[in-house]
Structure formats: structure tokens, C-alpha cells
C-alpha positions in Angstrom: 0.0 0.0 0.0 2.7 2.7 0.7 4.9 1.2 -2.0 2.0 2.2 -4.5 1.0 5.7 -2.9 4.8 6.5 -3.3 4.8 5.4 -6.4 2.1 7.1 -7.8 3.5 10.5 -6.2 6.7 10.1 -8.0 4.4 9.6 -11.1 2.7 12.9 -10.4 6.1 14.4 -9.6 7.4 13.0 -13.0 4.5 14.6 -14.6 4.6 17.8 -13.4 8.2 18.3 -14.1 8.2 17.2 -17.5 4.9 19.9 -18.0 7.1 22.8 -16.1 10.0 22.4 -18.6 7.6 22.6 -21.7 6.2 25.7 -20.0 9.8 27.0 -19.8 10.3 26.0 -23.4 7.5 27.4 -24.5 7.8 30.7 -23.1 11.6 31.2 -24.3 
């Protein structure tokens, strides 16, 4: 049970990254 709720947070995490850096792309 933890073992999944951490890995779905590192998911998100993963995710949200990878959406700020096309933001940052975007906007240079």
C-alpha cells in the first residue's frame, strides 16, 4: 500500500516536471 501511494507521487512528480519544462520551453 505505501509502496504504491509512493509510487504514484513520484508519477505525479514525474508529470509535473516534465509539464514545467515545456512551459519554460514554451515561453523562451
Amino acid at each position: 500500500m505505501y509502496m504504491e501511494a509512493t509510487f504514484i507521487v513520484k508519477k505525479i512528480v514525474a508529470v509535473a516536471a516534465s509539464a514545467f519544462k515545456l512551459v519554460l520551453v514554451m515561453l523562451n
